[in-house]
KEMIMAR-750537 format. One line per 5 residues: number of its first residue (from 1); their letters; for each residue x, y, z of N, C-alpha, C. Coordinates in steps of 0.001 Angstrom, whole numbers, always signed. Example, Ala and Ser with C-alpha at 12.3 -4.5 7.8 and 13.67 -1.06 7.14 Angstrom:
<vexkols>
1> AS> +13190 -5690 +7800 +12300 -4500 +7800 +13200 -3300 +7800 | +12850 -2250 +7080 +13670 -1060 +7140 +12900 +30 +7870
</vexkols>
This chain:
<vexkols>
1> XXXXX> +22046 -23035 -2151 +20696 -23081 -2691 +20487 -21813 -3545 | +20096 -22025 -4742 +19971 -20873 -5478 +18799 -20367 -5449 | +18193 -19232 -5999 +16959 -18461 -5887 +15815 -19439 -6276 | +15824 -19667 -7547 +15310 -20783 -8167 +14705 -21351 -7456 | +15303 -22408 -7027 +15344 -23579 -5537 +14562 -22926 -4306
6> XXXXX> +14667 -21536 -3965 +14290 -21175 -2560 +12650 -20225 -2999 | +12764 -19927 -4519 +10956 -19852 -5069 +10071 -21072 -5140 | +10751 -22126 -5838 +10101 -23039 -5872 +9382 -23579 -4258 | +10695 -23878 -3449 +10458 -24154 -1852 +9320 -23505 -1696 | +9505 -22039 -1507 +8171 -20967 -842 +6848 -21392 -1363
11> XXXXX> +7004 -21841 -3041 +5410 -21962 -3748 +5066 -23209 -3330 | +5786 -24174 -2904 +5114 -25438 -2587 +4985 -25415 -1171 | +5220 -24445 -147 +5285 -24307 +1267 +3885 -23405 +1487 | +3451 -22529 +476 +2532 -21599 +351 +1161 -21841 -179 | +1417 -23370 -551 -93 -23874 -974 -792 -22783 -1763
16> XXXXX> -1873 -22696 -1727 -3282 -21854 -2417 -3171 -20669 -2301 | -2262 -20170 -1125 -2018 -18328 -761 -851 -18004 -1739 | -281 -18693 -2448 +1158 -18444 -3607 +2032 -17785 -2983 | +2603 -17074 -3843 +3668 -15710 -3628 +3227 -15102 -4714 | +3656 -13261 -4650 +3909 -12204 -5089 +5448 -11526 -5089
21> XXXXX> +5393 -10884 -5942 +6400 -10691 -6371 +7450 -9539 -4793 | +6482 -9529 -4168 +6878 -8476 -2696 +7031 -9292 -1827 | +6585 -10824 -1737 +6875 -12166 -1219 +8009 -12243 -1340 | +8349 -12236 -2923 +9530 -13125 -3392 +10753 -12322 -2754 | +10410 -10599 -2975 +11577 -9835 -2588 +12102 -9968 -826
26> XXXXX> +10889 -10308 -384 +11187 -10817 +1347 +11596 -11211 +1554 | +11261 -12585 +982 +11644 -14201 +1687 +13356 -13889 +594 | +12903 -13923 -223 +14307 -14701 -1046 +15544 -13756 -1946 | +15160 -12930 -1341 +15881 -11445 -2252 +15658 -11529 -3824 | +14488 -11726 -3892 +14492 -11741 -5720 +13205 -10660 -6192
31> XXXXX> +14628 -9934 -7136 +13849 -9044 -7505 +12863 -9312 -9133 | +13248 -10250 -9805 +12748 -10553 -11327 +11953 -12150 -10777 | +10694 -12154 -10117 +9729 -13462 -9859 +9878 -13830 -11023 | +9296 -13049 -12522 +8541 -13771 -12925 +9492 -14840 -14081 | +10866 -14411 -13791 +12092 -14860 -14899 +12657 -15825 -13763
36> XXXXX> +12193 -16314 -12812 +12417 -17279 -11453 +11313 -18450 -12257 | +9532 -18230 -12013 +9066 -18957 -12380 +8895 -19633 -14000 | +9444 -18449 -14301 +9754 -19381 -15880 +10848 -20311 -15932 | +11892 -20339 -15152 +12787 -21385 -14999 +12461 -22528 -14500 | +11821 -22304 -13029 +10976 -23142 -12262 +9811 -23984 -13296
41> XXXXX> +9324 -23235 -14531 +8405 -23836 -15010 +9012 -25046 -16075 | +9995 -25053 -16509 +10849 -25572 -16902 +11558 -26944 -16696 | +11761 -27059 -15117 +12041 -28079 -14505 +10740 -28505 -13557 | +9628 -28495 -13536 +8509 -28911 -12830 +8582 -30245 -13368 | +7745 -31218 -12451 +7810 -32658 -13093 +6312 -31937 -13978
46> XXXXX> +5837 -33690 -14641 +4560 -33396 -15411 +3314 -33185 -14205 | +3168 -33547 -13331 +2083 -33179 -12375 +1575 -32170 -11754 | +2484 -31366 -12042 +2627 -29584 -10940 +3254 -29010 -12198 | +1960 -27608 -12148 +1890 -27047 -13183 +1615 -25026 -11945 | +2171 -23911 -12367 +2054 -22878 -12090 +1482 -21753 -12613
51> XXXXX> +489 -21572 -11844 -828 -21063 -12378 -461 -19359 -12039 | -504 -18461 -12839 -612 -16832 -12620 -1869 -16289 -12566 | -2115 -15844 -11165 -3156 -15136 -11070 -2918 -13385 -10971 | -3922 -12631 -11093 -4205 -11688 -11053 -4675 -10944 -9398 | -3956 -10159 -8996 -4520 -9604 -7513 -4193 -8385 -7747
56> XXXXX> -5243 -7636 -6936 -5238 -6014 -6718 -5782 -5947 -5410 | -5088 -4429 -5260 -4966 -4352 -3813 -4145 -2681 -4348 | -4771 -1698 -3327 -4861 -533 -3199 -5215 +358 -4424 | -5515 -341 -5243 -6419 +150 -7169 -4855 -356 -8006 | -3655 -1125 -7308 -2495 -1820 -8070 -3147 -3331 -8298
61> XXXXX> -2424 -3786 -9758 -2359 -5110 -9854 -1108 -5625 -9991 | -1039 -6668 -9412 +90 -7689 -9533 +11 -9042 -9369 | +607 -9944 -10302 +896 -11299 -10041 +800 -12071 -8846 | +36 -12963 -8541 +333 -14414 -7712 +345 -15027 -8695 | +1448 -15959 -7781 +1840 -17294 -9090 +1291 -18534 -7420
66> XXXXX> +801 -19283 -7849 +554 -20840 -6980 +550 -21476 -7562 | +1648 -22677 -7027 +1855 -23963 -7790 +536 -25127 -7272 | +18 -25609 -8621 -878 -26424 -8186 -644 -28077 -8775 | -1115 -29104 -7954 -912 -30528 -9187 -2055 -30571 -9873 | -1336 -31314 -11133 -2279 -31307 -12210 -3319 -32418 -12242
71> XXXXX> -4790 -31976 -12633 -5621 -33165 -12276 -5260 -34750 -13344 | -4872 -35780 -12598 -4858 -37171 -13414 -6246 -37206 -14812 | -4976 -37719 -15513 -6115 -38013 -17151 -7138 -38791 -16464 | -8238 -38972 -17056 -9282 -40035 -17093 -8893 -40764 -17813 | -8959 -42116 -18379 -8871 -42995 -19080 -9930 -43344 -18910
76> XXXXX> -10446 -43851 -20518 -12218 -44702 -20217 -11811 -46064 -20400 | -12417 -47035 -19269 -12335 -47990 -19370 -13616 -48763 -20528 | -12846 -49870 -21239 -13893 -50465 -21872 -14734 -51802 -21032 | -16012 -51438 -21182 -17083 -53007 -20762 -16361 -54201 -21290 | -16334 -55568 -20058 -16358 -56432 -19987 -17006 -57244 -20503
81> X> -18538 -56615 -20240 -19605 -57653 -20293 -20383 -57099 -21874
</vexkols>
């Protein structure tokens, strides 16, 4: 299983809490997240899309990335009557 494979796993195991890049170095020994989720972004189907957020914490900022699905098109239906 490559890194790739074991970020993706974590972001879809991690729901709404994501990962950080101090996540990523835990769980999966990866030190470059954000050259992980650009690959990952790459091979996503069309429904699940990876959203980068912004977090701070001790006056530092850093990246969460959470994978979310993408909301279904509307289609307008036309009247019958």
């Amino acid at each position: 299983m490559t890194q790739t494979d074991i970020i993706l796993d974590l972001l879809r195991r991690q729901g709404e809490d994501g990962l950080t890049p101090r996540d990523a170095l835990d769980r999966a020994g990866c030190m470059r997240l954000a050259a992980r989720i650009s690959d990952i972004k790459e091979k996503l189907p069309p429904d699940e899309t990876i959203v980068t957020l912004r977090a701070t914490s001790g006056g530092k900022t850093y990246a969460r990335y959470v994978l979310r699905k993408r909301p279904a098109p509307v289609i307008a239906q036309e009247s019958i009557w």
